[in-house]
TORKOL-4160 file (C-alpha; in steps of 0.2 Angstrom, whole numbers, padded with zeros to 4 digits, m for minus):
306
<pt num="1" X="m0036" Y="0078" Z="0140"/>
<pt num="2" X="m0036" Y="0096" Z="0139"/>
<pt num="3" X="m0025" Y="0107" Z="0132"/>
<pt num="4" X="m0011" Y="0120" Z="0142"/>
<pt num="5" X="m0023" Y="0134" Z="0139"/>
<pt num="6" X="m0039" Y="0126" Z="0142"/>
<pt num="7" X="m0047" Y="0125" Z="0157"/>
<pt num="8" X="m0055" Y="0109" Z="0163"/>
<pt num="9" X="m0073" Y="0107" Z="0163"/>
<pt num="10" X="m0083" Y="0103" Z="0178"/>
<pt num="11" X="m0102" Y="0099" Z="0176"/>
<pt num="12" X="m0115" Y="0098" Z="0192"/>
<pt num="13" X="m0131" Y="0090" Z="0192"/>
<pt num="14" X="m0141" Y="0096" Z="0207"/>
<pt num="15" X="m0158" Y="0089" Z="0212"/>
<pt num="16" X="m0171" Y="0097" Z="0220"/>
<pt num="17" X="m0181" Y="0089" Z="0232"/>
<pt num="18" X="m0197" Y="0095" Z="0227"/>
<pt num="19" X="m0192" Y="0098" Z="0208"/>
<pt num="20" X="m0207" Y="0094" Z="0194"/>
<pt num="21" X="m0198" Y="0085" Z="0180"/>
<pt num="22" X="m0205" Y="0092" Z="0162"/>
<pt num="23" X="m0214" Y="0081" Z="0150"/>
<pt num="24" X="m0205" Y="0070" Z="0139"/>
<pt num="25" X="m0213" Y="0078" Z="0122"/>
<pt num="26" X="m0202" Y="0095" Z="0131"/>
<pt num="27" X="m0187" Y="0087" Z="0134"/>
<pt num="28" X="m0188" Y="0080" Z="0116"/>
<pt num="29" X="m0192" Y="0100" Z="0110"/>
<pt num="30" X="m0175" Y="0104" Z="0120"/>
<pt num="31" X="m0163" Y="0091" Z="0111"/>
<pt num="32" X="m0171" Y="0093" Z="0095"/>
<pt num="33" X="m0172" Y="0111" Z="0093"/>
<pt num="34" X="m0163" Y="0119" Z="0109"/>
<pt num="35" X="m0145" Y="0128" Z="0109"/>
<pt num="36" X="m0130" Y="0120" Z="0117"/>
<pt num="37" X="m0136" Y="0128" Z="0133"/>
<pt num="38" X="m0155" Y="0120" Z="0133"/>
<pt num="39" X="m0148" Y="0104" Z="0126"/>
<pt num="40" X="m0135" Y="0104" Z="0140"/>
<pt num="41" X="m0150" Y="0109" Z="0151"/>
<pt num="42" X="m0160" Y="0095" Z="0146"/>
<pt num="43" X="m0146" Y="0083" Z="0148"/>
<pt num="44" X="m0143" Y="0088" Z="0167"/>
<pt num="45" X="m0164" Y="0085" Z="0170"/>
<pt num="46" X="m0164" Y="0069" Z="0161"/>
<pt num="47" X="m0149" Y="0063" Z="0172"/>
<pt num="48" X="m0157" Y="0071" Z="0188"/>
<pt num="49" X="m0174" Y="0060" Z="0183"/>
<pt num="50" X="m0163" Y="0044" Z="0181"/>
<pt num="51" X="m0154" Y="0049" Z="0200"/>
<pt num="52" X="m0173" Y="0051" Z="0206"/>
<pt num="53" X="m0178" Y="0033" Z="0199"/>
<pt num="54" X="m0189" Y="0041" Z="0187"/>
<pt num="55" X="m0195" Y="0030" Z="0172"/>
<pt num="56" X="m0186" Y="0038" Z="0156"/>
<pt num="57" X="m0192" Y="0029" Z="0141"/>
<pt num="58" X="m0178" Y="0022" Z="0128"/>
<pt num="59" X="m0188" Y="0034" Z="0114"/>
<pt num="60" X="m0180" Y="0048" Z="0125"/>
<pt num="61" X="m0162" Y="0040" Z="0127"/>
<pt num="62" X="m0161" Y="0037" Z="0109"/>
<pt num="63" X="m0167" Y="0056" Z="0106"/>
<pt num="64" X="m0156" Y="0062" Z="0117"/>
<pt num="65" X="m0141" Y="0052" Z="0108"/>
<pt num="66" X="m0147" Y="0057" Z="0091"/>
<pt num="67" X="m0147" Y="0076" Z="0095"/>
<pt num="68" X="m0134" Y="0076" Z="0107"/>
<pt num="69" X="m0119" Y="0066" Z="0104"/>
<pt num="70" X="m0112" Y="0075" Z="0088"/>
<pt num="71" X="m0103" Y="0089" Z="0100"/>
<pt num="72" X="m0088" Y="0098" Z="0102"/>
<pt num="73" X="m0093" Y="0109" Z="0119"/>
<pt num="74" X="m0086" Y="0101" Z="0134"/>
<pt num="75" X="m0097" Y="0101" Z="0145"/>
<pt num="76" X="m0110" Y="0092" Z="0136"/>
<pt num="77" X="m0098" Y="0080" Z="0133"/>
<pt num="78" X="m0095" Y="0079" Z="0150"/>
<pt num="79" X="m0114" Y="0078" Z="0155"/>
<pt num="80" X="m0114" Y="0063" Z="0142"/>
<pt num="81" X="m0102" Y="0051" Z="0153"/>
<pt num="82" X="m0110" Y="0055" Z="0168"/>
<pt num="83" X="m0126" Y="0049" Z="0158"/>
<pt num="84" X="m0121" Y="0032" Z="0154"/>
<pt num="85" X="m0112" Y="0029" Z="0171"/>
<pt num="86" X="m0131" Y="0030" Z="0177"/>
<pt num="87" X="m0142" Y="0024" Z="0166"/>
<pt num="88" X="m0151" Y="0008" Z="0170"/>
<pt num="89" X="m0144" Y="m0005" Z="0159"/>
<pt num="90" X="m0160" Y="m0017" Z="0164"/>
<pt num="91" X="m0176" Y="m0017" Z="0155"/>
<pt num="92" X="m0186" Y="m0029" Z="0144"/>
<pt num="93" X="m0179" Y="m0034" Z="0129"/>
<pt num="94" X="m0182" Y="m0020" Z="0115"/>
<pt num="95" X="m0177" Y="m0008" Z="0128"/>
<pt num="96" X="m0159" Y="m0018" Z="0128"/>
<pt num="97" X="m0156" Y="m0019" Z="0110"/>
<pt num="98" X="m0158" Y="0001" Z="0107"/>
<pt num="99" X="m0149" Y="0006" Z="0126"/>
<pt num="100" X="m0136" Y="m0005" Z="0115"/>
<pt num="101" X="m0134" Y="0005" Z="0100"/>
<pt num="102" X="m0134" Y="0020" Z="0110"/>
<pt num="103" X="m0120" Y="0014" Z="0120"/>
<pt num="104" X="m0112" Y="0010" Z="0104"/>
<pt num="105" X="m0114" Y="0025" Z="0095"/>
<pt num="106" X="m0107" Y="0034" Z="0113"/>
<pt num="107" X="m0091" Y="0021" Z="0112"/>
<pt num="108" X="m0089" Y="0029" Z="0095"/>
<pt num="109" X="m0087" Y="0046" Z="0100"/>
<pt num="110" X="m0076" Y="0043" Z="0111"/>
<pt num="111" X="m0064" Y="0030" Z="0101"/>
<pt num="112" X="m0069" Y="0016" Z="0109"/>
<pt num="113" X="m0071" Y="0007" Z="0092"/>
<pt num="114" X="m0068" Y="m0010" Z="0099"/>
<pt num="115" X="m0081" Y="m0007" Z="0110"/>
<pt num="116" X="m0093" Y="0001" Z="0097"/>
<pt num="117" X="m0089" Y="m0015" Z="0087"/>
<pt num="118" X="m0093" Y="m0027" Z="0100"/>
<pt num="119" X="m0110" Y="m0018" Z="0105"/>
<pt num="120" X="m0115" Y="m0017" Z="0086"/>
<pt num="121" X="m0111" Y="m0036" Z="0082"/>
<pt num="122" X="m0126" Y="m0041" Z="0097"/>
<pt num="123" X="m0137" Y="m0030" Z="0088"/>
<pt num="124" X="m0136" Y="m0034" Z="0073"/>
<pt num="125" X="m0148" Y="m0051" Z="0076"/>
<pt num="126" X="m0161" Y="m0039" Z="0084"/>
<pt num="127" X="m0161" Y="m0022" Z="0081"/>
<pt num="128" X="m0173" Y="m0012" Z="0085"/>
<pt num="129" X="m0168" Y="0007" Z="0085"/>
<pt num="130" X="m0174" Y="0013" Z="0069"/>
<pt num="131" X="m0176" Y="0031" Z="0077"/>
<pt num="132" X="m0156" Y="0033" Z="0082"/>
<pt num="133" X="m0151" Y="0024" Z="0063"/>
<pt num="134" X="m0157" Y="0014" Z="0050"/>
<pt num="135" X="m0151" Y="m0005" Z="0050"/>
<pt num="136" X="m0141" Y="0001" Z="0035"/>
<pt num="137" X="m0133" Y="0013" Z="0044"/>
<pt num="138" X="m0131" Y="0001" Z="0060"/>
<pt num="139" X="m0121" Y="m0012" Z="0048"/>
<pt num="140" X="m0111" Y="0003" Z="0041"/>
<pt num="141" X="m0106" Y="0007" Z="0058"/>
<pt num="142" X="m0104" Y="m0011" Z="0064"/>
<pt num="143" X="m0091" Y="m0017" Z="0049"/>
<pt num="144" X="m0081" Y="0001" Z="0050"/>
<pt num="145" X="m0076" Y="m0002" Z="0069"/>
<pt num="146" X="m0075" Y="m0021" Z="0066"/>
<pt num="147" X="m0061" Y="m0017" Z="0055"/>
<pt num="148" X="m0053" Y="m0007" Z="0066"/>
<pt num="149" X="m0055" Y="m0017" Z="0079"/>
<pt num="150" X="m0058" Y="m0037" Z="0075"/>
<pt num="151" X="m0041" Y="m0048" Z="0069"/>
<pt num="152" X="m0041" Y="m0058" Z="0056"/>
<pt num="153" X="m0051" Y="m0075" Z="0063"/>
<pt num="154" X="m0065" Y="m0064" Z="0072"/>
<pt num="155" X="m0066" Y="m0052" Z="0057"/>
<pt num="156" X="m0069" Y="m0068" Z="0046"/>
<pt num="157" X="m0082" Y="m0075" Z="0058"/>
<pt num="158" X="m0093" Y="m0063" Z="0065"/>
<pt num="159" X="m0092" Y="m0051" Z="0049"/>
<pt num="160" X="m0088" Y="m0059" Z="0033"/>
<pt num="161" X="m0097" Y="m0073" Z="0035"/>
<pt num="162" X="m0112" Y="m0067" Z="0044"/>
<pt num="163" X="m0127" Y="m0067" Z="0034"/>
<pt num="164" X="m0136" Y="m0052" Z="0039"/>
<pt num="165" X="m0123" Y="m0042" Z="0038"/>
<pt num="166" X="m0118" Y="m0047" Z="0020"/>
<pt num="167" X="m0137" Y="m0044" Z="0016"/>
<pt num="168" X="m0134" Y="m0028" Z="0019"/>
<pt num="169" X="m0118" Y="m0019" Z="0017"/>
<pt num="170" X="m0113" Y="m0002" Z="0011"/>
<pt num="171" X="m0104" Y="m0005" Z="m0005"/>
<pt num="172" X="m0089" Y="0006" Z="m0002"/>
<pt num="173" X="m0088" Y="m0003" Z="0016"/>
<pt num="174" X="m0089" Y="m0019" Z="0008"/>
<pt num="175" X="m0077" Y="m0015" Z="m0003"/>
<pt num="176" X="m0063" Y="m0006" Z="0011"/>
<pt num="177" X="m0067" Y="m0025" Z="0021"/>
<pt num="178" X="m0064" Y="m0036" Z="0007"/>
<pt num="179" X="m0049" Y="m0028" Z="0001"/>
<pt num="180" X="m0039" Y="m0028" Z="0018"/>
<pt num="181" X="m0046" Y="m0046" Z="0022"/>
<pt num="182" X="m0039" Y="m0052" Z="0007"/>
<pt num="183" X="m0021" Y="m0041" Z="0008"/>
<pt num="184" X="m0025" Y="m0032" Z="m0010"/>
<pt num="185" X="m0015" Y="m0015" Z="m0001"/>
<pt num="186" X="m0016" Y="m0005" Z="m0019"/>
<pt num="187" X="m0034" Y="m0007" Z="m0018"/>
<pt num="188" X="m0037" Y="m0006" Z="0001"/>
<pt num="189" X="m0028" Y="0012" Z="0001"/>
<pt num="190" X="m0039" Y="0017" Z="m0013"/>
<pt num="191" X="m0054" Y="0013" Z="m0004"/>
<pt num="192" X="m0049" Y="0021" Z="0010"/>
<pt num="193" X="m0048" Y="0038" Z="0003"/>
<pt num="194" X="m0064" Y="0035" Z="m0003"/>
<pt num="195" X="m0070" Y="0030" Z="0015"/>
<pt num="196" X="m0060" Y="0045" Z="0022"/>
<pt num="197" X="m0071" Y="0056" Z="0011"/>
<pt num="198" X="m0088" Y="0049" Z="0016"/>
<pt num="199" X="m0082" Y="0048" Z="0033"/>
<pt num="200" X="m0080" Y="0068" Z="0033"/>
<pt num="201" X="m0098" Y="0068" Z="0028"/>
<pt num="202" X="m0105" Y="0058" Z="0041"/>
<pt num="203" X="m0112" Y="0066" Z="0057"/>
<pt num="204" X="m0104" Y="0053" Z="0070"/>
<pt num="205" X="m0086" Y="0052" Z="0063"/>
<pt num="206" X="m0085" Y="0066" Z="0055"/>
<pt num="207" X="m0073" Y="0072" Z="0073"/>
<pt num="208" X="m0066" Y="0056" Z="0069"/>
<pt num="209" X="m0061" Y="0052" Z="0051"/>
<pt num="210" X="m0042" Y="0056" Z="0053"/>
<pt num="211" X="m0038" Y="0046" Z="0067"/>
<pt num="212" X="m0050" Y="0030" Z="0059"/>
<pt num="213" X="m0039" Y="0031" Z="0045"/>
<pt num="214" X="m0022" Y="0033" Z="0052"/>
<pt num="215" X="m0027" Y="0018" Z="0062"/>
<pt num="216" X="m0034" Y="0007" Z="0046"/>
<pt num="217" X="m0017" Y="0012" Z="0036"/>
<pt num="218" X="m0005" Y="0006" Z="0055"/>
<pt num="219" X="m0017" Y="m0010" Z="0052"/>
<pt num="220" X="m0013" Y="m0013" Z="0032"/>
<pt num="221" X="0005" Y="m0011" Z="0037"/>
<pt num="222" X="0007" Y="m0022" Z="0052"/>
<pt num="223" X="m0002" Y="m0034" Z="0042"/>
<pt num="224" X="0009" Y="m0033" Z="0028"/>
<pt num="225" X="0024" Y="m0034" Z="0036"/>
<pt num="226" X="0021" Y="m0048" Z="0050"/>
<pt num="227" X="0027" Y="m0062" Z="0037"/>
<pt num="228" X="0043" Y="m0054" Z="0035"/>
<pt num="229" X="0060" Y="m0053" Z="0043"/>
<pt num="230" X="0066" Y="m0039" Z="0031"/>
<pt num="231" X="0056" Y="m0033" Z="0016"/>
<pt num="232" X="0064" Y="m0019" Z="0004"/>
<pt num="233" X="0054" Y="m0001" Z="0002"/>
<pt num="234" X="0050" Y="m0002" Z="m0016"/>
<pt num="235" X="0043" Y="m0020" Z="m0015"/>
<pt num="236" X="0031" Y="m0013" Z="m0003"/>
<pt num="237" X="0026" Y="0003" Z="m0010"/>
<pt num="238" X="0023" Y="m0009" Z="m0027"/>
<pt num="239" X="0011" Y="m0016" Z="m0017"/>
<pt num="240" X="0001" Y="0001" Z="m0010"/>
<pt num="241" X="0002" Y="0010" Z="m0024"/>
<pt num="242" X="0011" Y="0022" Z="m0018"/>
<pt num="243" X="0030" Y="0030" Z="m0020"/>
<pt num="244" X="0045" Y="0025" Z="m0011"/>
<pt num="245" X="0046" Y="0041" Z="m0003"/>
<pt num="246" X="0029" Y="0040" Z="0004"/>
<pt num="247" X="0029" Y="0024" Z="0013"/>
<pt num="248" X="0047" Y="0030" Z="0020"/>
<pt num="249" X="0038" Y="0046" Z="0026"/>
<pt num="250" X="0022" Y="0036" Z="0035"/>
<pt num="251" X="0032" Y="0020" Z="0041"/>
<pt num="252" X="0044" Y="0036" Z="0051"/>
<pt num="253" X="0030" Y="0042" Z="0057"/>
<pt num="254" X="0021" Y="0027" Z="0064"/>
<pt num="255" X="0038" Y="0021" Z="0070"/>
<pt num="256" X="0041" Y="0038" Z="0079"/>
<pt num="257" X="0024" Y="0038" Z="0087"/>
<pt num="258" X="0026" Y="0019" Z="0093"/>
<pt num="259" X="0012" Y="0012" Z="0082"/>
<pt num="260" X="0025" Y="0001" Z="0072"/>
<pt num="261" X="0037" Y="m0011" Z="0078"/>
<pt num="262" X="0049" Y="m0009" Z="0065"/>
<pt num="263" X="0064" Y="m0003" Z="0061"/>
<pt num="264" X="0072" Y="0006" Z="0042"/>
<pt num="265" X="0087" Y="0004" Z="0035"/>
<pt num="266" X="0091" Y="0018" Z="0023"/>
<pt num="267" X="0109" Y="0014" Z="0017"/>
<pt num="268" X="0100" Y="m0004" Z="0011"/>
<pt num="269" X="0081" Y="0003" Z="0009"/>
<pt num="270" X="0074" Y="m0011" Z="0018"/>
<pt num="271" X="0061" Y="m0012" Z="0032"/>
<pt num="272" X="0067" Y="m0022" Z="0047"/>
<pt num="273" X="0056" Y="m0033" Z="0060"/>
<pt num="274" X="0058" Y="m0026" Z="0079"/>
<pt num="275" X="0046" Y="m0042" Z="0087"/>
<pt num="276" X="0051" Y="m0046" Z="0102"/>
<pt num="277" X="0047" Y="m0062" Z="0109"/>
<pt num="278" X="0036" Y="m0067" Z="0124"/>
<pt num="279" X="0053" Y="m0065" Z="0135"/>
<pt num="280" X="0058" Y="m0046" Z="0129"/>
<pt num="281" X="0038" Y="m0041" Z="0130"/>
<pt num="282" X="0038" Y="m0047" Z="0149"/>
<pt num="283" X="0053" Y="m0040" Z="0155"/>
<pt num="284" X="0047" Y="m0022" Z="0147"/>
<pt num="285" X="0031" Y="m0026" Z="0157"/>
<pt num="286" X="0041" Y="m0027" Z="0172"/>
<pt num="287" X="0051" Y="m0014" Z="0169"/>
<pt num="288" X="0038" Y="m0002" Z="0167"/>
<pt num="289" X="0029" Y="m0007" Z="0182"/>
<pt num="290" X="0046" Y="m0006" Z="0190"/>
<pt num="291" X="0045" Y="0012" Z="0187"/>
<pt num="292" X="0027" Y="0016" Z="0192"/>
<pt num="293" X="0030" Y="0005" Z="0210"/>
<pt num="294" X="0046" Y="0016" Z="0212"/>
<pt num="295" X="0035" Y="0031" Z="0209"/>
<pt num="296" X="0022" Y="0029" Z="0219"/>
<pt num="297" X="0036" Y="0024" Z="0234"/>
<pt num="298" X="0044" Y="0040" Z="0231"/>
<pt num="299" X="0026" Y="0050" Z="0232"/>
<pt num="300" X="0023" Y="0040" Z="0249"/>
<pt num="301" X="0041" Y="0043" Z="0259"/>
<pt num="302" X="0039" Y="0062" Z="0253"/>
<pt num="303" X="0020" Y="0062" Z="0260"/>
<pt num="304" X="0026" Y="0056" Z="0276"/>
<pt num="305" X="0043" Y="0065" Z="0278"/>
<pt num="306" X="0030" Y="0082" Z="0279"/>
């Protein structure tokens, strides 16, 4: 989404009939060492050789990815979802497995972290991309979104008690995992602001840190709160390890913005429930699609009345 004073950014990829595609040492040269305009450059050939049914190796996606993704200029962004709407998601079997964690890494720049996660978890058995990551960095990556992502029976299945993955965890994203899985919120919280430091460091999610750990603290909350009817405001800032007047200020926040289902009461300093059963979900759901049929109704009749 842009903003009122941006413009919307349009990227064409025009090929030539008779066009000579470079080599792929030059196209690597581009991505590598190139400015955002030969990188964007390069990008617009390599999805103009994919259109043409040009073999591109995986060694040049997972270039490309390496060198490309980490971008704030729009068009490049742009240039990288055209990319992996044409890709070829076919090929033998290595090719799979790093086409996977380039895909994942993409899903990660855009905040798709439940899809990073999922992409991550099926290469964990067979990776094979050691020029985009280490398999260090590729568990890293695979326990971060799986905490964002994952509930609890999935998280303790296909994270905690996945051998490989235990083999060969990051210390401080052990330690963020093990402390939310087993509800200790003081020492979560303190590990998240360890995370959000690293995090700032990291080439990938440094565009990302503050949403991932906005997302991580809704998490710790919801699951905090979900055994209680009512819970009082000091009890639960006993248990982050943090002031009264903090949790007041973020549980406003999240409530304000719709990431939390609750409600406070200030006269009694207490949190209050807001789940609403299957019944009330549904008949929001209907209402809401009420209001988008209505809409599009309205849209029609005016069409037609012209």
């Amino acid at each position: 989404m842009t903003s009122s004073g941006e413009q919307p950014c349009y990227a064409l990829v025009h090929v030539a009939n008779d066009v000579e595609f470079p080599s792929e040492g030059q196209l690597k040269d581009k991505f590598e060492h190139g400015d955002t305009k030969s990188k964007t450059d390069a990008l617009k050939t390599l999805i103009s050789m994919l259109e043409a049914g040009e073999k591109v190796t995986s060694q040049l996606m997972m270039y490309m990815v390496r060198f490309c993704l980490p971008t704030s200029d729009h068009e490049l962004k742009k240039l990288l979802l055209i990319f992996w709407k044409v890709v070829p998601k076919g090929g033998d079997w290595d090719r799979k497995n790093q086409l996977r964690c380039c895909e994942a890494l993409y899903n990660m720049a855009v905040r798709d972290l439940s899809g990073a996660a999922s992409l991550f978890l099926e290469a964990v058995p067979t990776f094979d991309a050691e020029e985009l990551m280490d398999y260090e960095t590729m568990i890293f990556y695979t326990v971060l979104c799986s905490i964002y992502a994952l509930d609890r029976p999935d998280l303790e299945e296909k994270v905690i008690n996945n051998g490989d993955i235990q083999q060969q965890q990051n210390p401080l994203v052990k330690r963020l995992l093990t402390t939310f899985y087993n509800s200790e919120y003081g020492q979560f919280f303190l590990a998240l602001a360890e995370m959000e430091k690293y995090l700032k460091q990291d080439r990938y999610m440094n565009p990302h840190y503050q949403f991932y750990t906005r997302a991580l603290r809704v998490r710790a909350y919801q699951q905090f709160l979900t055994p209680y009817n009512t819970v009082s405001l000091e009890v639960m800032a006993n248990c982050f390890g943090v002031s009264v007047e903090f949790v007041d200020k973020e549980l406003f926040m999240f409530i304000s913005s719709g990431a939390l289902n609750v409600r406070i009461d200030a006269v009694k300093g207490v949190v209050e429930m807001g789940q609403m059963d299957g019944k009330n979900q549904q008949y929001k759901k209907l209402l809401h699609d009420g209001d988008i049929l209505l809409n599009r109704i309205q849209k029609l009749s005016r069409v037609i009345n012209v």
